[in-house]
C-alpha positions in Angstrom: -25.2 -56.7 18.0 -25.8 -54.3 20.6 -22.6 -54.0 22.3 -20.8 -54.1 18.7 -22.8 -51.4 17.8 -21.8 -49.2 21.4 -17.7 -50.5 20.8 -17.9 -48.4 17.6 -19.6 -45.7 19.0 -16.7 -45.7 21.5 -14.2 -46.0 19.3 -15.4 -43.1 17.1 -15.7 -40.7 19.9 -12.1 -41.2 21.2 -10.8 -41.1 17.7 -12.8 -37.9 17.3 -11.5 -36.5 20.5 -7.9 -37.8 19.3 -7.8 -35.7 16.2 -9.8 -32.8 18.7 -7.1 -32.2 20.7 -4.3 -32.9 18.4 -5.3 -30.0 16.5 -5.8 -27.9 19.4 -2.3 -29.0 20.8 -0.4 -28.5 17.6 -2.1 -25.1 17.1 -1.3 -24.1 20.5 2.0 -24.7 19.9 2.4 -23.3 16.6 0.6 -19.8 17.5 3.0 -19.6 20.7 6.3 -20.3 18.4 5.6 -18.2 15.8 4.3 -15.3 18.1 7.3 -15.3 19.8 9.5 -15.5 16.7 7.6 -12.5 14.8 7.9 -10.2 18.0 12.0 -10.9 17.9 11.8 -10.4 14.1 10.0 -6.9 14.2 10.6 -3.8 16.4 7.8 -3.3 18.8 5.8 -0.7 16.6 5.9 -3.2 13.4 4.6 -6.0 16.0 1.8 -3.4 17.0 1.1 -2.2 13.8 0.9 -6.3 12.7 -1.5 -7.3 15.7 -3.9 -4.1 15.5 -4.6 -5.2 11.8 -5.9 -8.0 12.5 -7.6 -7.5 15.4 -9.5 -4.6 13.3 -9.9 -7.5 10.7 -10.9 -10.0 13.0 -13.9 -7.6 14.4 -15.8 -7.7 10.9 -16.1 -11.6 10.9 -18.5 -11.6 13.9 -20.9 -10.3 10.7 -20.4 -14.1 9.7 -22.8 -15.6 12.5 -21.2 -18.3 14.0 -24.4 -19.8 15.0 -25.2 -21.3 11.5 -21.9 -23.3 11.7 -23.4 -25.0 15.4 -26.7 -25.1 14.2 -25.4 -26.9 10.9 -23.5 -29.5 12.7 -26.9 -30.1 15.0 -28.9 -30.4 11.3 -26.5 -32.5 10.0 -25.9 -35.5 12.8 -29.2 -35.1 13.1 -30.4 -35.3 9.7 -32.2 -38.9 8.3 -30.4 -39.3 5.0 -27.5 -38.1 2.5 -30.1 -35.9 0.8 -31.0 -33.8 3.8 -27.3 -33.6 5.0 -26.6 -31.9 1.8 -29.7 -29.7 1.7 -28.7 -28.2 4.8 -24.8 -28.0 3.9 -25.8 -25.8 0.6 -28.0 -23.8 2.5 -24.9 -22.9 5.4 -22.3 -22.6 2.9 -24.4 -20.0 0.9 -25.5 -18.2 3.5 -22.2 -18.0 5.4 -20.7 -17.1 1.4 -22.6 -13.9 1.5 -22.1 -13.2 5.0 -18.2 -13.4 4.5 -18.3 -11.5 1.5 -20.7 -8.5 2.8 -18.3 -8.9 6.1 -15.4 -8.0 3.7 -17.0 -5.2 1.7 -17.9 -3.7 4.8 -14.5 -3.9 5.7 -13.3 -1.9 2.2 -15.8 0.9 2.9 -14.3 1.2 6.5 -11.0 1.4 5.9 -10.6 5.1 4.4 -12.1 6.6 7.2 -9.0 4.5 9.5 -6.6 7.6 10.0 -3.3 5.4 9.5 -0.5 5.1 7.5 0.1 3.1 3.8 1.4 -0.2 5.3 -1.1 -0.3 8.5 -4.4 -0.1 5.9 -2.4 -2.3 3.5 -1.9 -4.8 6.5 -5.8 -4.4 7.7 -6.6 -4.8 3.9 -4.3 -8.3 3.3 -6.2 -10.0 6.6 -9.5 -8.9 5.6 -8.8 -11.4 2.9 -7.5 -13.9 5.5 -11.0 -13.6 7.6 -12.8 -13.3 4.3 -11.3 -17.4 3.4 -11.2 -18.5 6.8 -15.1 -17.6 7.7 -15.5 -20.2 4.3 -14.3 -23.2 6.4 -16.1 -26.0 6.1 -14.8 -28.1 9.3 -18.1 -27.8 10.8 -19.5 -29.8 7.9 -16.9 -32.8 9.3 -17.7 -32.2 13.3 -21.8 -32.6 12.0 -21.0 -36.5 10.3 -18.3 -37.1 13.3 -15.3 -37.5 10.9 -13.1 -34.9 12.3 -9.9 -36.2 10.7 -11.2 -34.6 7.8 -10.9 -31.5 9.1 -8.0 -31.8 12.0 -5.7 -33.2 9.8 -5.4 -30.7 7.4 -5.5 -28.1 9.9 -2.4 -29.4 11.9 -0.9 -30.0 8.1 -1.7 -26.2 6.9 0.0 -24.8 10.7 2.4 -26.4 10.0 3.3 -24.8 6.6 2.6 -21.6 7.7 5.3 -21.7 10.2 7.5 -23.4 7.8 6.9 -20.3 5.7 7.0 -17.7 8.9 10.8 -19.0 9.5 11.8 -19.2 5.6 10.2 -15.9 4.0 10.1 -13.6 7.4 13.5 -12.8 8.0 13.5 -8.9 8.8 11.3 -5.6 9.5 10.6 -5.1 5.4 8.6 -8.3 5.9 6.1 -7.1 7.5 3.3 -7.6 5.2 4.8 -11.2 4.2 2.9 -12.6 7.2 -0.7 -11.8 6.5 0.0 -12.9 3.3 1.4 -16.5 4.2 -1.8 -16.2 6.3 -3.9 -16.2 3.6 -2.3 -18.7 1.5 -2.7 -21.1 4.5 -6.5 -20.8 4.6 -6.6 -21.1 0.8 -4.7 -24.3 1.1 -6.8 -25.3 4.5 -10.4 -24.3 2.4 -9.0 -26.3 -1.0 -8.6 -29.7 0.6 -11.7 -29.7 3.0 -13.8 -29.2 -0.2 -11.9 -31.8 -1.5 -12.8 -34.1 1.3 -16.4 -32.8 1.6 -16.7 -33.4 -1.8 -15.4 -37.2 -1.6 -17.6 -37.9 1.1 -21.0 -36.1 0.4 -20.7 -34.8 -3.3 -20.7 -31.5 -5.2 -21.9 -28.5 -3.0 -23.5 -25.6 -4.8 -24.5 -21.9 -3.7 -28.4 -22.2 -3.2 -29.6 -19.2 -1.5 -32.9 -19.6 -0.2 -34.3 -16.5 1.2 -37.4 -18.4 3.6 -34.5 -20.5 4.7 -32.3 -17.6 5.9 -35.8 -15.9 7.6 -36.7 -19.5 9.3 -33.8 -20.0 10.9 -32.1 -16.2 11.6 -33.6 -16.1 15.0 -31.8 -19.4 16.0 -28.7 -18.5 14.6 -28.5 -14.7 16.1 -29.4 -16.6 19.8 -26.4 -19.4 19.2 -24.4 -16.5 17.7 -24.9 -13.9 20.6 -22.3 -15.7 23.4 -19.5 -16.1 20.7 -20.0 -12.1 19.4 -19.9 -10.7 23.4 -16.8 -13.2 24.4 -14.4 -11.5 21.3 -15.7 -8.2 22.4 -14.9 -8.6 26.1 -11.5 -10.1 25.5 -10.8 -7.5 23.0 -12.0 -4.1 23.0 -9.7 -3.1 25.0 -7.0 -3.6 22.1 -9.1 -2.0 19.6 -9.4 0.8 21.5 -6.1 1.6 22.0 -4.9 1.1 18.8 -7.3 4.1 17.6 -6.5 6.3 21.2 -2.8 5.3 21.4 -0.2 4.2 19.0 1.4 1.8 17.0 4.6 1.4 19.9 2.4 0.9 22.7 -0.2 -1.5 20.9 2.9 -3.6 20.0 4.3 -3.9 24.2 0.3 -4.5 24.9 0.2 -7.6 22.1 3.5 -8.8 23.4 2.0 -8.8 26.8 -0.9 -10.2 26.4 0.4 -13.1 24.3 2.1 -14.5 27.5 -1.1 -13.8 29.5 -3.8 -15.7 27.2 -1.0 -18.4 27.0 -1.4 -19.0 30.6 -4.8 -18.5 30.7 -5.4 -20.8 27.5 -3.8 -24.0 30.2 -7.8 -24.3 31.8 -9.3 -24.2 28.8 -9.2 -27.5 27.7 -10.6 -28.4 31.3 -13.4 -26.2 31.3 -14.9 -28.1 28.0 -14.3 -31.4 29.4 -16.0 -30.8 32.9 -18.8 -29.1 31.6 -20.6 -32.0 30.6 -20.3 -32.9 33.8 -21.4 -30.0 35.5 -24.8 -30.5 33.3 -25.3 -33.9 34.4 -24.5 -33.8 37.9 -26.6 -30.7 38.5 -30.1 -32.4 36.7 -29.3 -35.9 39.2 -26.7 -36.0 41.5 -26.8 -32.5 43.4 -24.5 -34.2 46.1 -21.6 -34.6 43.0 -22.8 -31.2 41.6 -21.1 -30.3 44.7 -18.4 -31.8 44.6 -17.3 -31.0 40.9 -17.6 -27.1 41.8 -15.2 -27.1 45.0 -12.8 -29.5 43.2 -12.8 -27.2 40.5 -12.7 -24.4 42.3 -10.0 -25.1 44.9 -8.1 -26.3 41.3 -8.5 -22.8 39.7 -6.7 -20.7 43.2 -4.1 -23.5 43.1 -2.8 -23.0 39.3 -3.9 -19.4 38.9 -2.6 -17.7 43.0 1.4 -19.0 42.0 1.5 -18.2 38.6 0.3 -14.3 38.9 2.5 -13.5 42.1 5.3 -15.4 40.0 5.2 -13.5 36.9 4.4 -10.3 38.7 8.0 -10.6 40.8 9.5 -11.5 38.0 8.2 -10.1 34.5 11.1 -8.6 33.6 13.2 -11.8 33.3 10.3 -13.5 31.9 9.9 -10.4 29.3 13.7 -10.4 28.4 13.4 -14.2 28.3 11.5 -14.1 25.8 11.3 -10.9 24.1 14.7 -9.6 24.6 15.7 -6.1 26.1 13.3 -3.8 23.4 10.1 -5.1 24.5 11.3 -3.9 28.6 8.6 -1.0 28.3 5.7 -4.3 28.5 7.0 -5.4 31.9 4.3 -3.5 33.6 1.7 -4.3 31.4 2.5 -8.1 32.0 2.5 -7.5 35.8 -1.1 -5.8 35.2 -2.1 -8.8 33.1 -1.3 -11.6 35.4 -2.7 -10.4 38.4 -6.1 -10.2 36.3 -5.4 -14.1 35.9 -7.0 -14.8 39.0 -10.0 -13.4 38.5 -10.1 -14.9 34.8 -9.8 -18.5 36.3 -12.3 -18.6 38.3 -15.0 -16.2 36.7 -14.4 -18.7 33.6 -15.4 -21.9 36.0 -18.4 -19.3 37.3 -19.9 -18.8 33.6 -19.3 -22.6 32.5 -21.1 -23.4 35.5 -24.0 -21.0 35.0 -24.4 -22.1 31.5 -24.5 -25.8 33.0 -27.0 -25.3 34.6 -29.8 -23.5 32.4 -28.8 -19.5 33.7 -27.6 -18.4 29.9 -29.2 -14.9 30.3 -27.3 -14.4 33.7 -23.8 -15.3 31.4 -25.1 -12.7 28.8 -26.6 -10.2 30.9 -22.7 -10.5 33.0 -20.7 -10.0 29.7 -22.8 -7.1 28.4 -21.9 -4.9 32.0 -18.5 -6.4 31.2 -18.3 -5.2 28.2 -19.6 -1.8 29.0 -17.7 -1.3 31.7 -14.4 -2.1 30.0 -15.5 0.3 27.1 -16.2 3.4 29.8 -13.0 2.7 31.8 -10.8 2.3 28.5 -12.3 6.0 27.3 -11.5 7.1 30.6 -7.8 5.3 31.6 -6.5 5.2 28.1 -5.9 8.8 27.2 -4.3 9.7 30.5 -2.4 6.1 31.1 -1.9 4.2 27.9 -0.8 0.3 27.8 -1.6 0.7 31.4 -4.7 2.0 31.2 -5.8 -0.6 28.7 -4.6 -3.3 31.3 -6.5 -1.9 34.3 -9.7 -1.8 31.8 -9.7 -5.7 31.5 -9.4 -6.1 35.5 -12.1 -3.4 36.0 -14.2 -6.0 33.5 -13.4 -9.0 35.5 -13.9 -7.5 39.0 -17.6 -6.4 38.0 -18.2 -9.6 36.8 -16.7 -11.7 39.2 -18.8 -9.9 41.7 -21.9 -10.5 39.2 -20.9 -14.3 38.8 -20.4 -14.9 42.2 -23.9 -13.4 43.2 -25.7 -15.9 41.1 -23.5 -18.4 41.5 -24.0 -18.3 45.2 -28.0 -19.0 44.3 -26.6 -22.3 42.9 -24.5 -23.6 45.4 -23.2 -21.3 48.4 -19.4 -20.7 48.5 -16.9 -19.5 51.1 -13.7 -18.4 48.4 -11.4 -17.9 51.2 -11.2 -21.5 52.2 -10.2 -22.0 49.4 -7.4 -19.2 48.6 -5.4 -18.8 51.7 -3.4 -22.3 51.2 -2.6 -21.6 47.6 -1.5 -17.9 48.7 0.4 -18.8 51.8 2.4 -21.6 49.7 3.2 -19.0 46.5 4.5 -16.4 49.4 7.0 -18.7 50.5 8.2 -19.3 47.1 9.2 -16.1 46.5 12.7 -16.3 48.5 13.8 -20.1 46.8 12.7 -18.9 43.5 15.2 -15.8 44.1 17.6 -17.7 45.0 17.2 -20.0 42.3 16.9 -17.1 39.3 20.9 -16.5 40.1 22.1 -19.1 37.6 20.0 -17.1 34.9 17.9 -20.6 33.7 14.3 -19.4 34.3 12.8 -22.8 33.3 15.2 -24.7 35.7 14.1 -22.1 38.3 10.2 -22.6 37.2 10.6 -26.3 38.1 12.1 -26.0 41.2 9.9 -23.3 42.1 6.7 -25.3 41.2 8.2 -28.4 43.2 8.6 -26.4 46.5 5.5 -24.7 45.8 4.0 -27.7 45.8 5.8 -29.6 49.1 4.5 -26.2 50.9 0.8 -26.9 49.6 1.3 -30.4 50.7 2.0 -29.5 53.8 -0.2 -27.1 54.7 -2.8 -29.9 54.0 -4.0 -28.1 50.5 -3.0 -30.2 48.0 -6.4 -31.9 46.6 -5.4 -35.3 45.7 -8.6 -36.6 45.8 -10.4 -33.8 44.1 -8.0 -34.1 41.0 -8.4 -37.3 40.8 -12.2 -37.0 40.6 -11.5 -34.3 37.9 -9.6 -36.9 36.4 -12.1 -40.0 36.2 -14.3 -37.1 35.1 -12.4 -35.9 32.0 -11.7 -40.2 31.1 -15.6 -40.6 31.3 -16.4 -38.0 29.2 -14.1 -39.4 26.7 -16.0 -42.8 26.7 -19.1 -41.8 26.7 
């Protein structure tokens, strides 16, 4: 009865991390299409003008607390019966109501003192509405009972009409204000069937606001809340801030930029939530495989990340009029900026997972609060004089001060010698430069990717720094994390 009872538990978690990473994949996907396809459809101040709204949007949703969503899904798979499951849902979904709403109207009261034109305040207005609905999703509710197809599912189905729509109704520059406005029909459609579903499986949920409630558990939900809030302002402020101290033109060549830059960072993500677990485990009772994990990953992180910035920094302007086509030339240097800053991204990102891991979350918090202020100081100070550039430089400034905080505490953790582990994956992407060259003269920049990527890695290979073996423990890793 036992083992039965296991086999299910089994079963559920990999259909759980099916539908998981389906939705991720398909989202992925869908975001990097229709990115690319709205930056050929609109000139490169419309694209600017289009990403700055909703990152001003997006800035008033951290009022919503994410911690009450992760404390909900902790309440509710832990909860004893229907009854308490849905005490704790109406509690949430009232509280996170408000929240949204007061989120929104703050958001109104802001936006005449935004010096901008008509359309940018119309466009800053219409995804206000989008944030408004999508801070109202209820997919947490499905992660606490460990149904996730109830909320995956009509996730990848709702993407997928929105893009639909993107390629059907956003066709030239007057459709700029189309796209926030699919945006929010998606969410609509997105909130309408998870309440369905919600209400299929649990029954009716009603707005109970309970004010001891809210005072019991604020505390708890401000603490979970906290990392979320400072990771969107590190990653971002740098974008608000030049929208207010630059313009329109040169937020759009920053957003087309950056796109290509968190796509390549957004490969490790994935890896970083499956060998945390790990990490945590290893570190409490195996120190020896603690060890192990962390060079592995380490050595993995200079391996992908080394290639890839010297790569696109050669050759970001074929990989800019690749994909952007000749008006977006002016973000070429912003991408070369950008990509060198991968390599500190990769490997202060293994740094904080691994903190967190092991028990040093006020070392993570304390190390994105400098981060935070020292991008702030050098965007007031590199902005006015350099523009897109200065902006760039601000998010490298961030990381190097962090890295340098990271790598302190990491170091009290487990010591680390970083150059035995970078020179192999720097001396191999060096001698790809000349093949890749020579390669790029038939014009096919995927064909010369591969090729590049295969000589990059016979080079590694030879120079003896290819980690077979440390992959593959990554590897049994990841597949035992998935059966657990």
């Amino acid at each position: 009865m036992q083992n039965i009872e296991n086999s299910k538990n089994i079963l559920r978690i990999l259909r759980n991390t099916f539908f998981l990473y389906s939705s991720f994949s398909v989202n992925q996907i869908i975001i990097f299409f229709t990115t690319f396809y709205l930056a050929r459809i609109f000139s490169p101040l419309n694209y600017g003008k289009l990403s700055f709204s909703f990152t001003v949007a997006n800035y008033f949703s951290l009022f919503n607390l994410a911690g009450f969503s992760i404390l909900g899904m902790r309440w509710i798979a832990t909860a004893k019966d229907n009854q308490q499951i849905k005490f704790h849902i109406n509690q949430i979904v009232s509280i996170r109501t408000i929240l949204s709403f007061l989120a929104f109207l703050t958001l109104c009261i802001f936006l005449p003192f935004i010096k901008k034109d008509e359309e940018l305040l119309s466009l800053i207005f219409l995804y206000g509405l989008v944030i408004l609905v999508s801070n109202l999703s209820l997919g947490w509710i499905f992660h606490g009972i460990q149904k996730m197809e109830f909320s995956e599912i009509p996730s990848i189905i709702s993407s997928v009409i929105y893009i639909n729509l993107i390629f059907l109704l956003v066709k030239s520059e007057h459709h700029l204000l189309r796209v926030p406005l699919i945006a929010l029909w998606q969410y609509i459609f997105l909130f309408t069937i998870t309440v369905f579903f919600m209400q299929r499986l649990l029954g009716k949920v009603y707005i109970d606001f309970n004010i001891s409630f809210l005072k019991e558990n604020l505390n708890s939900a401000l603490t979970f809340s906290v990392f979320p809030i400072l990771v969107y302002l590190v990653n971002n402020i740098e974008k608000l801030l030049l929208g207010f101290m630059s313009n329109n033109l040169e937020v759009g060549y920053y957003f087309a930029s950056y796109r290509i830059f968190y796509l390549l960072y957004s490969l490790v993500i994935p890896l970083y939530g499956a060998i945390f677990p790990a990490l945590s485990r290893y570190y409490t009772y195996a120190p020896d495989s603690f060890k192990k994990l962390c060079y592995s990953a380490i050595d993995l992180m200079f391996i992908l990340s080394i290639p890839i910035a010297i790569i696109f920094f050669l050759f970001a302007t074929q990989i800019i009029m690749f994909i952007y086509r000749y008006r977006y030339i002016s973000a070429v240097p912003i991408l070369q900026i950008l990509t060198l800053n991968l390599i500190l991204i990769y490997i202060n990102s293994f740094f904080s997972q691994a903190l967190l891991a092991t028990g040093k979350e006020d070392k993570v918090i304390f190390n994105l609060i400098i981060q935070g202020i020292s991008i702030l100081i050098s965007c007031i100070f590199f902005i006015p004089k350099m523009g897109t550039k200065g902006a760039s430089y601000s998010q490298i400034f961030g990381q190097l001060i962090a890295f340098f905080i990271y790598y302190r505490e990491f170091n009290r953790i487990l010591e680390v010698n970083l150059l035995r582990f970078m020179w192999r994956p720097f001396v191999a992407s060096l001698a790809i430069i000349i093949p890749f060259k020579l390669l790029y003269l038939d014009r096919n920049l995927i064909i010369s990717f591969l090729g590049a990527g295969s000589f990059y890695i016979l080079v590694l290979t030879i120079l003896g720094g290819l980690p077979w073996n440390e992959m593959r423990l990554i590897w049994n890793i990841i597949k035992s994390n998935q059966n657990k």
